[in-house]
C-alpha positions as CSV (number, residue, x, y, z in Angstrom):
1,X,-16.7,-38.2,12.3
2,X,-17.2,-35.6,14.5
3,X,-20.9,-34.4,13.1
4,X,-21.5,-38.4,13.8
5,X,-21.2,-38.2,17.7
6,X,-22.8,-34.8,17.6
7,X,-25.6,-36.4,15.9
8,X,-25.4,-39.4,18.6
9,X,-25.2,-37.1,21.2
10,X,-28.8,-34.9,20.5
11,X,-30.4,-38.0,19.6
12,X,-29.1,-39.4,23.6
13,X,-30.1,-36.2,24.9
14,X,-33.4,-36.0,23.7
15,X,-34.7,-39.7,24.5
16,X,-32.5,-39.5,28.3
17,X,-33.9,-35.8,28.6
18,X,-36.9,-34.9,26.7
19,X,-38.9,-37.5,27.0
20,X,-38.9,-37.7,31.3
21,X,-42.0,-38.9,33.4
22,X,-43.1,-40.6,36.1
23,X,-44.0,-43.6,34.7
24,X,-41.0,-43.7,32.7
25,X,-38.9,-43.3,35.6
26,X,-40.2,-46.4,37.1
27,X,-40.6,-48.3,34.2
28,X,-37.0,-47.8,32.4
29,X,-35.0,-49.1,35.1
30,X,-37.0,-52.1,35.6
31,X,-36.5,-53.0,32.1
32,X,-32.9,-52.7,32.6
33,X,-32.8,-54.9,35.4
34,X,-33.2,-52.6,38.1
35,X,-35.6,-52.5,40.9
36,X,-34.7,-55.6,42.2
37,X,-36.0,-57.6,39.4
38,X,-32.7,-59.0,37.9
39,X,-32.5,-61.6,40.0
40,X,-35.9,-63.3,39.8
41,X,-36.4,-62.4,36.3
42,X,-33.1,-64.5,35.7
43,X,-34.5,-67.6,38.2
44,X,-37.9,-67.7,36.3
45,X,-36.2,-67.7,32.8
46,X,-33.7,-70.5,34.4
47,X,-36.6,-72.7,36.0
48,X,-39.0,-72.1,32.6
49,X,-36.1,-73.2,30.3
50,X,-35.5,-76.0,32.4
51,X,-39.0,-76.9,32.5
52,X,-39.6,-77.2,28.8
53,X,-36.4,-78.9,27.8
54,X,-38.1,-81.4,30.1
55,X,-41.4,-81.7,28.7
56,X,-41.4,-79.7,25.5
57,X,-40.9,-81.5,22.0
58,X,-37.7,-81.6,19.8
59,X,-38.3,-78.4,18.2
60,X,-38.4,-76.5,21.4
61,X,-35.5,-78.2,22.9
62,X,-33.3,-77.4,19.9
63,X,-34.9,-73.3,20.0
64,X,-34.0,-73.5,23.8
65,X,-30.5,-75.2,23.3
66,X,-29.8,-72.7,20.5
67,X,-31.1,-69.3,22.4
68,X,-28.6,-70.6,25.0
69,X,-25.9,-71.2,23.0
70,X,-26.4,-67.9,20.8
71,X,-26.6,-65.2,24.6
72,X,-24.2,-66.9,26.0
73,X,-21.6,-66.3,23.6
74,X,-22.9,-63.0,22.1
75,X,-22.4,-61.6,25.8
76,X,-19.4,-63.3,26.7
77,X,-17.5,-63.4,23.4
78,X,-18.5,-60.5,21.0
79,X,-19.8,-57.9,22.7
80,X,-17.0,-57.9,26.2
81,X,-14.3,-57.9,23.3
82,X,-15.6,-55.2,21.1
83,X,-16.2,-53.2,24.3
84,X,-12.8,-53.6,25.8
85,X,-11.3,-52.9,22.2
86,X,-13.3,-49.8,21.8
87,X,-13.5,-48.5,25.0
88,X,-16.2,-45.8,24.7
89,X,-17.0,-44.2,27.9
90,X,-20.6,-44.0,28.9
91,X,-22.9,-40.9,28.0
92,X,-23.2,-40.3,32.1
93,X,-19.5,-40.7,32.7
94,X,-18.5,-37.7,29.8
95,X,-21.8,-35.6,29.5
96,X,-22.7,-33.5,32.7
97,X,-26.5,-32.8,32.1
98,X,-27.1,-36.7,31.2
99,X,-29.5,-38.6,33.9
100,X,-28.6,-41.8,34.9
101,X,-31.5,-43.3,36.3
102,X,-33.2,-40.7,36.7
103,X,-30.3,-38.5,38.3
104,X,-28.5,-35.7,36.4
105,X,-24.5,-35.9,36.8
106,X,-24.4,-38.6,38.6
107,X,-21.8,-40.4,37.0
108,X,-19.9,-37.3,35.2
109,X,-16.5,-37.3,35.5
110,X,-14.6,-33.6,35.0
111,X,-11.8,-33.6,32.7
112,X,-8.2,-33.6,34.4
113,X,-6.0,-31.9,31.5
114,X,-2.3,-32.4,32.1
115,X,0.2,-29.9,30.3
116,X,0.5,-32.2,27.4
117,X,-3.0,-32.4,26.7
118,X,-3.8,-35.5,28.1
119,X,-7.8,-36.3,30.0
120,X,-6.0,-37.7,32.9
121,X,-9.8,-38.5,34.1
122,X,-10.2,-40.5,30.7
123,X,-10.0,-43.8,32.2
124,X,-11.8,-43.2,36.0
125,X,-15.1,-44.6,35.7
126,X,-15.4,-44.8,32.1
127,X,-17.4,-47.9,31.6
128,X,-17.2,-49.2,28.2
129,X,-20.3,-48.7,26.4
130,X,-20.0,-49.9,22.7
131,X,-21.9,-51.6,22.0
132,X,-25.0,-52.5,24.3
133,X,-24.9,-55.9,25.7
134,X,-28.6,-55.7,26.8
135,X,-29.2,-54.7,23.3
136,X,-27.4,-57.6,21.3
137,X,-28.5,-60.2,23.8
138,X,-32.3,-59.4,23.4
139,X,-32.2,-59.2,19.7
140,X,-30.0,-62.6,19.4
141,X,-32.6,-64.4,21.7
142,X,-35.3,-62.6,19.4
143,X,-33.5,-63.9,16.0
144,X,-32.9,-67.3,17.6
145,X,-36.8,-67.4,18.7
146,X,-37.9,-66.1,15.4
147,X,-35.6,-69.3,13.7
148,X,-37.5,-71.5,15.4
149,X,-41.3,-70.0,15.7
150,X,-42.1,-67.4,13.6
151,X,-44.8,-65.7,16.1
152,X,-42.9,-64.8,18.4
153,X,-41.6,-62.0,16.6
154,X,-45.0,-60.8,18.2
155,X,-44.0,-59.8,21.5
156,X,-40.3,-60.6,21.9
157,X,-39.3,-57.7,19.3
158,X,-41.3,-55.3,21.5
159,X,-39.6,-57.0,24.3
160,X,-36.6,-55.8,22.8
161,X,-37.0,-52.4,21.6
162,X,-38.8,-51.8,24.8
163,X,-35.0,-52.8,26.6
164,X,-33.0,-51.0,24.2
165,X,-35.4,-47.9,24.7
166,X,-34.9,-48.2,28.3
167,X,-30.8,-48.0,28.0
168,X,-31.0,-44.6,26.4
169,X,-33.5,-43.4,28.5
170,X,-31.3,-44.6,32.0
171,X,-28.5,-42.4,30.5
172,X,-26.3,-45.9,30.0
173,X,-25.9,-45.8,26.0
174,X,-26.0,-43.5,23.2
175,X,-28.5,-44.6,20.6
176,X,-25.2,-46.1,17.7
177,X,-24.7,-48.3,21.3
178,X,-28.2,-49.9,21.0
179,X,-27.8,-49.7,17.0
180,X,-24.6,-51.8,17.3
181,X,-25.8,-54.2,19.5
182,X,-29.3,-55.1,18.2
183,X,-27.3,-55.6,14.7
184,X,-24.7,-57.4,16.5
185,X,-27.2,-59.8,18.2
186,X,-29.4,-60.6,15.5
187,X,-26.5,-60.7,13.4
188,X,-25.0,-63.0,15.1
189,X,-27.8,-65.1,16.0
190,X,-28.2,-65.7,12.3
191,X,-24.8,-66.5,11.3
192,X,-24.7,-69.5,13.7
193,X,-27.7,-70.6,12.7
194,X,-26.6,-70.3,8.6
195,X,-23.2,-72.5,10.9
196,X,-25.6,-74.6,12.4
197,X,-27.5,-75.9,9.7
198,X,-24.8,-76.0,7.1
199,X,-22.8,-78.3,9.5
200,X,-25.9,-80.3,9.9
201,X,-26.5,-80.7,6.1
202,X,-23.4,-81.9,5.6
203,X,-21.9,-83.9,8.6
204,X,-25.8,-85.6,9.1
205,X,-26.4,-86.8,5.5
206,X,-22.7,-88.5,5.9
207,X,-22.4,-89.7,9.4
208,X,-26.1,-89.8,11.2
209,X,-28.2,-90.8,8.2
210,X,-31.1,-92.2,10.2
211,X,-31.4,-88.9,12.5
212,X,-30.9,-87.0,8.9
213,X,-34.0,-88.7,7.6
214,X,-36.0,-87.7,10.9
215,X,-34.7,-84.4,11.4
216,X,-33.3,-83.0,8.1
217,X,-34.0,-79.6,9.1
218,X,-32.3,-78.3,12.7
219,X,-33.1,-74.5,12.2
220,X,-37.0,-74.5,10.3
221,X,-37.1,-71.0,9.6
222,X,-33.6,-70.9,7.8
223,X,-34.1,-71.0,4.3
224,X,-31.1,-72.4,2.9
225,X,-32.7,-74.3,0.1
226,X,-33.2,-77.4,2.0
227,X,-35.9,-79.7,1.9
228,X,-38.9,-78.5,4.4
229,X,-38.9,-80.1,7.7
230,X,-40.9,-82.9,8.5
């Protein structure tokens, strides 16, 4: 496995390294979050989302309902647990010539060997990395969109490469980070909705025939073999 993190580690090297400009440097963090935009990128999505519950139709409520559902608990549930089970330090923390946001070393952490072998510095400042939360939860709320409204593919998967670009380039993941979590979002995304509707099939023929016969479709782009959506 070694030749694999060798591989991971040029490949981080060359995108956090090789690939530095000005515009970049500006850019990058603020597609991470940085720059001050966090917070009011987080309000507008809050006040939009609330806004078209309110006045969009069924379809969107149930795409906005679902997104929610999906980030939420691809952040909170799958990706804090795989993290705190693998426990993979970040690039900046273990590689001395990585830039994080746009400084070199800043987070690099000198080994502390002990006479029994043992990187006493292991643990100081390792931030888990694996796999990349901004990652998984753009490309769950990318699937979840794409369930829902085909289109949107159109600029949300740019949306997402462009933020899982931007974690390599910041010196905060290696690339199998970003790999991991793109799979694991989308992934993810998709097996609830394959939960979603198969739960619906069943439980809303049985128990809520009337909302079955108006709705007996939840997710439209999830081809199960079901009837097409009215």
């Amino acid at each position: 496995m070694h030749w694999l993190q060798t591989i991971d580690t040029r490949l981080f090297l060359f995108f956090n390294r090789s690939l530095v400009n000005p515009c970049f440097d500006w850019l990058m963090p603020v597609l991470s979050g940085g720059h001050g935009v966090k917070t009011p990128f987080l309000v507008l999505v809050i006040v939009l989302g609330i806004v078209l519950i309110i006045f969009g139709n069924r379809r969107l409520r149930l795409c906005l309902i679902f997104a929610l559902i999906v980030v939420g608990t691809n952040d909170g549930l799958l990706c804090n647990t795989i993290k705190n089970a693998v426990h993979r330090a970040r690039p900046f923390v273990t590689l001395p010539e990585a830039r994080q946001f746009g400084v070199v070393g800043a987070g690099y952490i000198p080994p502390e060997i002990n006479a029994e072998g043992v990187n006493l510095a292991a643990d100081k400042g390792s931030h888990n990395s694996m796999p990349s939360s901004h990652a998984a939860n753009f490309f769950a709320a990318t699937m979840a969109l794409f369930l829902f409204y085909r289109r949107s593919l159109r600029f949300m998967l740019p949306l997402a490469l462009a933020v899982s670009f931007s974690r390599l380039y910041n010196g905060v993941h290696y690339p199998s980070d970003v790999l991991a979590g793109a799979i694991l979002g989308a992934g993810w995304a998709a097996a609830l909705a394959i939960v979603l509707e198969t739960s619906w099939q069943f439980i809303g023929k049985r128990y809520f025939p009337r909302a079955f016969e108006q709705m007996p479709v939840l997710v439209p782009n999830l081809n199960l073999g079901n009837p097409p959506r009215r």
